[in-house]
VOLUMBA-86391 format. One record per atom (N, C-alpha, C, O): x, y, z; residue number from 1; atom name. Coordinates in pm, 1 decimal, m for minus. Atoms other than C-alpha are relative to their C-alpha. Example, Ala and Ser with C-alpha at 12.3 -4.5 7.8 and 13.67 -1.06 7.14 Angstrom:
<rs>
X	Y	Z	zaro	gupa
89.0	m119.0	0.0	1	N
1230.0	m450.0	780.0	1	CA
90.0	120.0	0.0	1	C
193.6	118.1	66.5	1	O
m82.0	m119.0	m6.0	2	N
1367.0	m106.0	714.0	2	CA
m77.0	109.0	73.0	2	C
m26.1	219.8	89.9	2	O
</rs>
This chain:
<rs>
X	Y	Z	zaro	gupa
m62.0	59.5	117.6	1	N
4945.3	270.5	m10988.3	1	CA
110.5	93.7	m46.2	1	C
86.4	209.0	m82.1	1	O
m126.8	m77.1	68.2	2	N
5315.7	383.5	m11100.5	2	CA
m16.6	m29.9	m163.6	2	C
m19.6	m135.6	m226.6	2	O
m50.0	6.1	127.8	3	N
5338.6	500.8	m11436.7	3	CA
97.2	32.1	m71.7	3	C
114.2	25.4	m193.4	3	O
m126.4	m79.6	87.8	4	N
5652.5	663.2	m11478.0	4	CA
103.0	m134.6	m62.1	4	C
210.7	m132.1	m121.5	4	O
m121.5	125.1	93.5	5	N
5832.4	346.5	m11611.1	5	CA
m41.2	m36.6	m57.9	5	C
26.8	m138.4	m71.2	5	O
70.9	36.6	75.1	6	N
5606.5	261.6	m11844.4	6	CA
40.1	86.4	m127.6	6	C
48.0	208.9	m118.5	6	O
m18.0	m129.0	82.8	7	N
5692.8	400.8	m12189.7	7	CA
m114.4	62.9	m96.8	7	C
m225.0	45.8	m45.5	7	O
58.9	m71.8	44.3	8	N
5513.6	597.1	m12444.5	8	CA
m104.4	m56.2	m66.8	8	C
m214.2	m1.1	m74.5	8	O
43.5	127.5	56.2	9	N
5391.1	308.9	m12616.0	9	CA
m125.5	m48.2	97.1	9	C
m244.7	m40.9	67.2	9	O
72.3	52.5	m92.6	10	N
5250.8	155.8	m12299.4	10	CA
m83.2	94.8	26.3	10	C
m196.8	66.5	m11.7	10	O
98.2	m66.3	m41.6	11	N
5081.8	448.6	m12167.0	11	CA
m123.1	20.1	m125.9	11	C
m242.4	35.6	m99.5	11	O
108.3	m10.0	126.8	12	N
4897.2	475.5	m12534.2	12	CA
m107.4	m113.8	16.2	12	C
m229.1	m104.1	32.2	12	O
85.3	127.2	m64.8	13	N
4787.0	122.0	m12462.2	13	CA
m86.6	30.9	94.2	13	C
m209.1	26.1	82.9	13	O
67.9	m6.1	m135.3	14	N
4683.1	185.6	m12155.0	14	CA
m133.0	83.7	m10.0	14	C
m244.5	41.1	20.0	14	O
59.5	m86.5	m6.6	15	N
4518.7	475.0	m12202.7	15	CA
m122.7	m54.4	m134.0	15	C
m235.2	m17.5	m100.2	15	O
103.3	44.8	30.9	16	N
4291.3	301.0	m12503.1	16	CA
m89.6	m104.4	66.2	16	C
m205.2	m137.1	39.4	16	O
82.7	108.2	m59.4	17	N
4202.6	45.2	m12284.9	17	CA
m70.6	61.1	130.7	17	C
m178.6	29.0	180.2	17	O
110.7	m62.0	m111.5	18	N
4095.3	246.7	m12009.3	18	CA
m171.6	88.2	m104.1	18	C
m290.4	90.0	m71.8	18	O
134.4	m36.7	76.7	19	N
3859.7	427.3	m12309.3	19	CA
m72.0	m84.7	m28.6	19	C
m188.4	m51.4	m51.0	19	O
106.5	112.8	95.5	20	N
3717.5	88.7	m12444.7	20	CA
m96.9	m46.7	160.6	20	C
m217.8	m60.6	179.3	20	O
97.0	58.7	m166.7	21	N
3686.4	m35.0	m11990.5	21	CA
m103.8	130.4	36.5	21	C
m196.2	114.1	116.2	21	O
123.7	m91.1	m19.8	22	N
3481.3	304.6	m11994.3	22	CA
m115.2	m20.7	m48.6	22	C
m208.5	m45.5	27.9	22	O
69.4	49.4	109.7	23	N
3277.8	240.3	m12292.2	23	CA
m64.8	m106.0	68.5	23	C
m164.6	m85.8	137.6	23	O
71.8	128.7	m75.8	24	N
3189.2	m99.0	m12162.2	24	CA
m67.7	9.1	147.3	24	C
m161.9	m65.1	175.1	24	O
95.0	58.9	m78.4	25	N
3096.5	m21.6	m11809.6	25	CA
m137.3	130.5	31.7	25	C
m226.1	142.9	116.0	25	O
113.0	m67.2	34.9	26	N
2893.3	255.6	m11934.0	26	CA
m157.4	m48.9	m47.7	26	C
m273.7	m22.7	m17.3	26	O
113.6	104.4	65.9	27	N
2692.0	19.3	m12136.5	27	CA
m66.1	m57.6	99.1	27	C
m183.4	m41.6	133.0	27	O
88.4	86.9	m113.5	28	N
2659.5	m225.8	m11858.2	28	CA
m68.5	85.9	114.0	28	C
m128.8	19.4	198.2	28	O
66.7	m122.7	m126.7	29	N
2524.1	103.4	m11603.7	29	CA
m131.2	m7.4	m79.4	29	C
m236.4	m50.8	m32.6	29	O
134.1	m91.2	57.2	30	N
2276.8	238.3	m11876.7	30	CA
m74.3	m154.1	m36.9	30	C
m197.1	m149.4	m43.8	30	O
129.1	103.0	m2.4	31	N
2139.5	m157.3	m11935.7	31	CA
m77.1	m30.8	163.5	31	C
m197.5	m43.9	185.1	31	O
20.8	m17.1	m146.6	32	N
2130.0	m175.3	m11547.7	32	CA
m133.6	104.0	33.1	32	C
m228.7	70.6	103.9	32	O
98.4	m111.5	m46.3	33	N
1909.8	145.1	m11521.4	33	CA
m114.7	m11.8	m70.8	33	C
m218.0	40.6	m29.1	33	O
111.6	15.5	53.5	34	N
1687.9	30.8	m11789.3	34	CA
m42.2	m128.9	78.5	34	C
m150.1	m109.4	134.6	34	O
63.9	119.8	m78.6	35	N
1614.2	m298.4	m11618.0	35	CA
m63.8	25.6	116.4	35	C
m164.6	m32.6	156.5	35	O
84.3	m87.2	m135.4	36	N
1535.0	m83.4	m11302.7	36	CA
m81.7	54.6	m18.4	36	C
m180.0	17.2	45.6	36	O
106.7	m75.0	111.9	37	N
1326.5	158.4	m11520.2	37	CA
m140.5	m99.8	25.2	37	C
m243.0	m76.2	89.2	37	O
84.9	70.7	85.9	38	N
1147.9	m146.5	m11668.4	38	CA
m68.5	m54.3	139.4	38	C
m188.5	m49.5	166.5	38	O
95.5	65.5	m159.1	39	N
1068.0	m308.3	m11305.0	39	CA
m78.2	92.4	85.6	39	C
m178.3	73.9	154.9	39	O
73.5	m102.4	m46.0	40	N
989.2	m8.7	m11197.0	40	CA
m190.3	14.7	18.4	40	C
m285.1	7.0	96.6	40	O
96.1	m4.0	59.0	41	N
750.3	39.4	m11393.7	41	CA
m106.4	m100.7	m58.6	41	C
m207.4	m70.9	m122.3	41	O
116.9	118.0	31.8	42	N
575.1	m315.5	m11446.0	42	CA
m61.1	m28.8	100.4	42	C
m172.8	m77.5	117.2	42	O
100.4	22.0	m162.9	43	N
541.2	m313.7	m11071.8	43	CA
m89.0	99.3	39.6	43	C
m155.4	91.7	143.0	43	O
80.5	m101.8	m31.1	44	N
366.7	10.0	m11104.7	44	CA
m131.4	9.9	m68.9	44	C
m217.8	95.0	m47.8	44	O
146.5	71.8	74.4	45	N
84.6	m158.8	m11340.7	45	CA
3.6	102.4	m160.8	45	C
m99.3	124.2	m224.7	45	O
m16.9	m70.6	100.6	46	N
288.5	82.6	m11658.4	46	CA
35.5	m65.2	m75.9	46	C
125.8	m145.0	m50.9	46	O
m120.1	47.1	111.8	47	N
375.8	m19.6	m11992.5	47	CA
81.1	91.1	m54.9	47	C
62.6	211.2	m74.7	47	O
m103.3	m83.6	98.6	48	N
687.1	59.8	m12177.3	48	CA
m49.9	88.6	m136.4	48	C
33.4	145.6	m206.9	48	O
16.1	m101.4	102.6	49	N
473.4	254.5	m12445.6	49	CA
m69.4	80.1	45.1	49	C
m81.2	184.8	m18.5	49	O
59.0	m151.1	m117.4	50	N
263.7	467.6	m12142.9	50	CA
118.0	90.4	0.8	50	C
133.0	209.1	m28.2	50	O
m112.9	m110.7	m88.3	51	N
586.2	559.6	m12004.6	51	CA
76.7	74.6	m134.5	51	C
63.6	196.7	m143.3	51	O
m52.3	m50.8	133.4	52	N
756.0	648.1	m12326.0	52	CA
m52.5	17.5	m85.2	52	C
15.8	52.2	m181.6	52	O
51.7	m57.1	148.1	53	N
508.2	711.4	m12578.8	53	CA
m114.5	85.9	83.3	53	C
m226.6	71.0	34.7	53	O
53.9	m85.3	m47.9	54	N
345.4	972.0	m12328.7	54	CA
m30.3	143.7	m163.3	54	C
m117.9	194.0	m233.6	54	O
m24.1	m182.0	134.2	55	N
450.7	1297.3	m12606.7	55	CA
68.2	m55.8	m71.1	55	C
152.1	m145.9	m70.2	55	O
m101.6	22.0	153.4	56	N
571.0	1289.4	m12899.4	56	CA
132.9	109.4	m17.0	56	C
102.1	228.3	m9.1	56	O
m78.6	m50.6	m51.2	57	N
919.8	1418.8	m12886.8	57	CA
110.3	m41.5	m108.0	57	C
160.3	m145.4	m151.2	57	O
m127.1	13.5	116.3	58	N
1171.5	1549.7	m13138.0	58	CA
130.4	m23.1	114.8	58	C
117.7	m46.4	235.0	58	O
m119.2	16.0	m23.0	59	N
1568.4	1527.5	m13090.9	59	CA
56.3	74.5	102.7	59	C
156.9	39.7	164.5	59	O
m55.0	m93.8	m126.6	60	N
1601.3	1822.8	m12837.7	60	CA
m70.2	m120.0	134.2	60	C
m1.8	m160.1	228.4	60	O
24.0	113.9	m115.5	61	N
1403.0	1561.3	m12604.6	61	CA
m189.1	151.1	28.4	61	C
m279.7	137.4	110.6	61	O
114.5	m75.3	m51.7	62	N
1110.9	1867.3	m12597.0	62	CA
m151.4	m48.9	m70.8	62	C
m136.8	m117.8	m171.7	62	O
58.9	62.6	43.9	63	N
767.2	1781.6	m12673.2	63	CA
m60.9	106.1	m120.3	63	C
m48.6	227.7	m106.1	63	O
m9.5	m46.3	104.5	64	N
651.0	1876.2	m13013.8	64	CA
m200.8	m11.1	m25.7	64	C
m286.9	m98.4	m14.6	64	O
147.2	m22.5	19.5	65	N
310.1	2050.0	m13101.7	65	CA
m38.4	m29.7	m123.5	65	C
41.6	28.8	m196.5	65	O
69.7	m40.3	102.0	66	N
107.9	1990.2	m13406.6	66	CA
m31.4	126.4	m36.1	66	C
m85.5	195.2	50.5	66	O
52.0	m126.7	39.4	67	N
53.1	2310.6	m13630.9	67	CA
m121.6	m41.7	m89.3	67	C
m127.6	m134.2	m170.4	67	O
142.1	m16.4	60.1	68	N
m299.4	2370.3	m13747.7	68	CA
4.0	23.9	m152.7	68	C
84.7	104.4	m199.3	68	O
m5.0	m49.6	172.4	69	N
m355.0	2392.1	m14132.0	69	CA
m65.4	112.4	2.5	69	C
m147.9	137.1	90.5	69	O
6.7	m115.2	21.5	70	N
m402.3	2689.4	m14233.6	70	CA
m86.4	49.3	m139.1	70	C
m190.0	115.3	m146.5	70	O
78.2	21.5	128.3	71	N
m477.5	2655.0	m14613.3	71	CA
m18.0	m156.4	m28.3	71	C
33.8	m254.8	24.5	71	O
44.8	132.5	43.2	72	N
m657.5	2384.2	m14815.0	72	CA
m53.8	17.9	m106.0	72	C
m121.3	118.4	m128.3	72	O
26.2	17.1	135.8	73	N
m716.6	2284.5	m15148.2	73	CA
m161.4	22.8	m24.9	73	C
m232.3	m8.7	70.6	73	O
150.4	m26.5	21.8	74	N
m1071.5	2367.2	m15271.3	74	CA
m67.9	m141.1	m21.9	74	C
m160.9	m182.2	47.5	74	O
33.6	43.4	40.5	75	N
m1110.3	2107.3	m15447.6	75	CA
58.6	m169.3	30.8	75	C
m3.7	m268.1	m8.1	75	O
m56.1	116.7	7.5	76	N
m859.0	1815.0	m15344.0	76	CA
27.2	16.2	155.4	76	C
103.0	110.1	179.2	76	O
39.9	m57.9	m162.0	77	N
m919.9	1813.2	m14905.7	77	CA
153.5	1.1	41.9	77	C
217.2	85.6	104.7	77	O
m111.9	51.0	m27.5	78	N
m604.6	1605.2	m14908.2	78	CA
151.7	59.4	m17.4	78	C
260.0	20.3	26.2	78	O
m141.1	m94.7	m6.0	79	N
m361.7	1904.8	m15027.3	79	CA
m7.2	98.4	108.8	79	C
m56.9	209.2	88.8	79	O
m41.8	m142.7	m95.0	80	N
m272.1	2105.1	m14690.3	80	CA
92.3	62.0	0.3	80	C
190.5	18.3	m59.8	80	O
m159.4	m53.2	m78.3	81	N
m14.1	2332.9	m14551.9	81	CA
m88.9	111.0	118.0	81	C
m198.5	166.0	128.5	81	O
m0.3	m99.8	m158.5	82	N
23.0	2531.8	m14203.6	82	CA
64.8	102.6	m41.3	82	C
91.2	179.7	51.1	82	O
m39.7	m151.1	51.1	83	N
168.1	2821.8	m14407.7	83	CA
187.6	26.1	86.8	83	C
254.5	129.2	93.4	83	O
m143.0	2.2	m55.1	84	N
524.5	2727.9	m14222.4	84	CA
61.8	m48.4	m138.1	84	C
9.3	m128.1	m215.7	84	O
m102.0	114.4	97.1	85	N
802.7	2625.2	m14471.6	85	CA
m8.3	58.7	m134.5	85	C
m67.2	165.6	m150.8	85	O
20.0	m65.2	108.9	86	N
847.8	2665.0	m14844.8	86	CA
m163.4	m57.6	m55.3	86	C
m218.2	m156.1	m5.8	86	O
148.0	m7.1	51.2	87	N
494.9	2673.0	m15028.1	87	CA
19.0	m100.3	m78.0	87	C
121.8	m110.4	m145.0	87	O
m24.4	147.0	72.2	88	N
409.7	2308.0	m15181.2	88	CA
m42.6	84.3	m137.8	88	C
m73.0	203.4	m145.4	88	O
63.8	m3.8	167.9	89	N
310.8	2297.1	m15592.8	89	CA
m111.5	71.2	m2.5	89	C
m118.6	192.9	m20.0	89	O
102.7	m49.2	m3.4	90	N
1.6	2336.9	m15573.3	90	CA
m53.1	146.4	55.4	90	C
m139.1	213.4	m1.7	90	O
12.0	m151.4	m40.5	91	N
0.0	2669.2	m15362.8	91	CA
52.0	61.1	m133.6	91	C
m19.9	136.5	m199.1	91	O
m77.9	m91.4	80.8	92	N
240.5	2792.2	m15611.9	92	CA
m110.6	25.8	m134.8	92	C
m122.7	133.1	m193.8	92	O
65.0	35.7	128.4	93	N
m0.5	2672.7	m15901.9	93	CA
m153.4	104.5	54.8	93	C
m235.8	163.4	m15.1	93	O
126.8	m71.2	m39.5	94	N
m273.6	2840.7	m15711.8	94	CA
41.1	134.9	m20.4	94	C
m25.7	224.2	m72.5	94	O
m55.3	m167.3	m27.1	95	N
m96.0	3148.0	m15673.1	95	CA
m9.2	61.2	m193.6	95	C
m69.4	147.0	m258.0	95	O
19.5	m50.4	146.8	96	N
m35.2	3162.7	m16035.6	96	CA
m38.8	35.2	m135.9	96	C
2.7	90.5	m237.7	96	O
155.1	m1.8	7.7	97	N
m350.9	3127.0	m16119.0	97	CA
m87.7	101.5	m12.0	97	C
m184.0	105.8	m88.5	97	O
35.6	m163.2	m30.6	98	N
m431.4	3490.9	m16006.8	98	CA
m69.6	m58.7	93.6	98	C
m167.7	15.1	102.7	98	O
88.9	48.6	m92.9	99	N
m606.8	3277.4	m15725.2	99	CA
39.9	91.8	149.0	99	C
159.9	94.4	176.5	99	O
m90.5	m20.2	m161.2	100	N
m546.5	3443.5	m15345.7	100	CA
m43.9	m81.8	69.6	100	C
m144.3	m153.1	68.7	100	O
34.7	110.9	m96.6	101	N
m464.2	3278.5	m15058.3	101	CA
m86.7	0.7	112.7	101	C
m76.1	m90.6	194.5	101	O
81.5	4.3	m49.4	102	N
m762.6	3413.9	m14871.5	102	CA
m139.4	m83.7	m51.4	102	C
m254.8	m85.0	m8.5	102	O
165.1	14.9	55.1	103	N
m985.3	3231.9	m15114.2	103	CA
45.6	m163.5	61.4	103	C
m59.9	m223.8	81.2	103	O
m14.0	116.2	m25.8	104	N
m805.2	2863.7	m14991.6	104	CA
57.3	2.0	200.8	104	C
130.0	m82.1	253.6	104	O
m24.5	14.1	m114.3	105	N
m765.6	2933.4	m14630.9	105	CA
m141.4	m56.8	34.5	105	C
m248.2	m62.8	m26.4	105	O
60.3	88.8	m84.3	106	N
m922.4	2747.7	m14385.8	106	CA
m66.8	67.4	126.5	106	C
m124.5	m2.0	210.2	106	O
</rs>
C-alpha cells in the first residue's frame, strides 16, 4: 500500500481506522477463544464456575489467602480483626478502656 500521496489528513484517517479495525478484530479473537475455552471445557464434563471459580483471585490475577483473626470481642463474637490494617472502633474503645489486647486475642 502507497502512502506517500495521501495527505496529512488522510493518513490521520487512516491511521484511526486501522485503531478502531484493531479494536474490533481483537474483540472478535478474544470471543473466539472463549467459545473454544467454553467447548473445551463442556466436552471435558467442566463447568464455567469449576474452571473459573477454582481460587479466589484479586486483580494481580494471584490467588488470595484468608487471614486468620487474631482478636475478638469478648463479648460481641461478631466484632473481629486479623490485626492487619487500621484498628476498627471497638479495638480503639477497648484499648481505651485500659483493656489489653492480650486479654481479646484469640
Amino acid at each position: 500500500m502507497d502512502l506517500s500521496g495521501l495527505s496529512v489528513a488522510d493518513l490521520r484517517a487512516l491511521q484511526d481506522d486501522v485503531k478502531q479495525a484493531l479494536k474490533d478484530r481483537e474483540q472478535q479473537e478474544l470471543a473466539k477463544a472463549r467459545e473454544q475455552i467454553l467447548a473445551i471445557a463442556q466436552g471435558a464434563g467442566i463447568s464455567l464456575k469449576d474452571l473459573l471459580g477454582a481460587q479466589s483471585r484479586g486483580k494481580s490475577g494471584v490467588a488470595k489467602n484468608k487471614v486468620a483473626v487474631r482478636y475478638r470481642h469478648p463479648s460481641d463474637a461478631s466484632l473481629q480483626w486479623t490485626g492487619r490494617g487500621r484498628q476498627p472502633k471497638w479495638v480503639q474503645d477497648w484499648l481505651a478502656s485500659g483493656s489489653s489486647m492480650d486479654a481479646i486475642r484469640v
